[in-house]
Residue frames relative to the residue before (quaternion, step in Angstrom):
aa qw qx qy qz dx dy dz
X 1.0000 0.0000 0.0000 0.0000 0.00 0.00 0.00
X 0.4062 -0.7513 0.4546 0.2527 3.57 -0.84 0.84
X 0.1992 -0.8603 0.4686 -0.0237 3.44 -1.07 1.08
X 0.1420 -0.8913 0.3120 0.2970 3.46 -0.03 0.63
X 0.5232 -0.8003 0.2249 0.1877 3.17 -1.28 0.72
X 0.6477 0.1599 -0.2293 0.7087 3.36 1.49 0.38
X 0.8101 -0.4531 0.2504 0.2751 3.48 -1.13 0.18
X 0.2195 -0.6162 0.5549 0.5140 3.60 -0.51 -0.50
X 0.2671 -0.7989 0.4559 0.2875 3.32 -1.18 -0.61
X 0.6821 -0.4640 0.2492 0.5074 3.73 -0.57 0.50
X 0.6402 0.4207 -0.3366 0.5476 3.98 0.59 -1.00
X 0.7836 0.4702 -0.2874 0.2868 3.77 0.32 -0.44
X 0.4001 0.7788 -0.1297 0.4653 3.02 2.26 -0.74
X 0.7764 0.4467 -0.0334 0.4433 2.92 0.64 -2.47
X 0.6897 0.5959 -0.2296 0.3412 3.09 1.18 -1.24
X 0.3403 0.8704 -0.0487 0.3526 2.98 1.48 -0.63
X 0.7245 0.4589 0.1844 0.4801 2.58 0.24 -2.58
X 0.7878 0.4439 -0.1317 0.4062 3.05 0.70 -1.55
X 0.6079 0.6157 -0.2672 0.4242 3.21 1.22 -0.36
X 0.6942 0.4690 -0.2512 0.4849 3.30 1.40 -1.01
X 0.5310 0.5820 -0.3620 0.4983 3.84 1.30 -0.17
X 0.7764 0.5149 -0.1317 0.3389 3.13 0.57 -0.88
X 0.7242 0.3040 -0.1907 0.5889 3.40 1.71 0.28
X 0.6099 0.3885 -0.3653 0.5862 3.29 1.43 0.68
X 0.2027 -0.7949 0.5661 -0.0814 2.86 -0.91 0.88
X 0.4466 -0.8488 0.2221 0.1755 3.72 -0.95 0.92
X 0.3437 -0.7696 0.2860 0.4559 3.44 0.40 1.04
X 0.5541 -0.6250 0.5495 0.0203 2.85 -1.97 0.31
X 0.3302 0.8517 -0.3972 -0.0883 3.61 -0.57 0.17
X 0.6839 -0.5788 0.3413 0.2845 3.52 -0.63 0.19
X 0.0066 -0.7636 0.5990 0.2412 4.11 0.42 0.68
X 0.4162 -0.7102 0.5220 0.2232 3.27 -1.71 1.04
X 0.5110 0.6501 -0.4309 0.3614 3.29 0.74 0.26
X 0.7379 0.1555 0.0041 0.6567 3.29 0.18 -1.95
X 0.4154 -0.7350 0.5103 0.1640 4.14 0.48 -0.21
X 0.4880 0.6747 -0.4264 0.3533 3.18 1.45 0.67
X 0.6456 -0.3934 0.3651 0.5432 4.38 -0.73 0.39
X 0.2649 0.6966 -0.6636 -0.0650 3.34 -1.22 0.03
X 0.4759 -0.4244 0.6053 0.4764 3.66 -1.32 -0.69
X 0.5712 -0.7452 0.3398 0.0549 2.64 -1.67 1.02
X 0.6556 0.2238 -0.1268 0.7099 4.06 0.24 0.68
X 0.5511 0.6266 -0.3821 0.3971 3.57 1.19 0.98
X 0.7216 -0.3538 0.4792 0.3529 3.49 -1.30 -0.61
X 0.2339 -0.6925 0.6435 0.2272 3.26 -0.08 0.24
X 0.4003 -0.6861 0.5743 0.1979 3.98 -0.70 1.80
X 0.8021 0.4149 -0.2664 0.3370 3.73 0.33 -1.19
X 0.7300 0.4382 -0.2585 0.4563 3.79 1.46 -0.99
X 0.2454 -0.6767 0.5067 0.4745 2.84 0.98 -1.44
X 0.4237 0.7375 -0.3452 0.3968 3.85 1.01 -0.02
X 0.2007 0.6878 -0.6862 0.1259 3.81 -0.95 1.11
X 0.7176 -0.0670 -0.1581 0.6750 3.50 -1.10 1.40
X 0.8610 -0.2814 0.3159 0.2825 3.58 -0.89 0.60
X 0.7979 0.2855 -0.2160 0.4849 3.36 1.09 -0.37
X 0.5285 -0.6577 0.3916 0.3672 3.59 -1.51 1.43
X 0.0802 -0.7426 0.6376 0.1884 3.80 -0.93 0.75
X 0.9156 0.0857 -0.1612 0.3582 3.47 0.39 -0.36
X 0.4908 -0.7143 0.3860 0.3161 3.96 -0.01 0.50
X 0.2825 -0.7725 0.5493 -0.1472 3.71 -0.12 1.88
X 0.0916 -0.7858 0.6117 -0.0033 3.76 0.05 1.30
């Protein structure tokens, strides 16, 4: 089994990491009701509306 021979280190770790955040990006989608941004397979924040039906009451 392969073992490494000196550590990683924190900056090399993060860097890493940090690299993979930084090129994805969250999707987007269009509610057909009110037609405002939302995430996608969500609630609609502004209607309250998902698949056609009202889940949550939006004053």
């Amino acid at each position: 089994m392969a073992v490494p021979k000196r550590r990683t280190g924190r900056a090399v770790t993060h860097a890493r990491r940090s690299a993979n955040d930084t090129c994805q990006k969250q999707g987007r989608s269009i509610c057909p009701r009110c037609g405002e941004v939302k995430r996608p397979h969500c609630i609609c924040p502004s209607c309250g509306f998902y698949k056609g039906k009202e889940i949550l009451e939006v004053e």
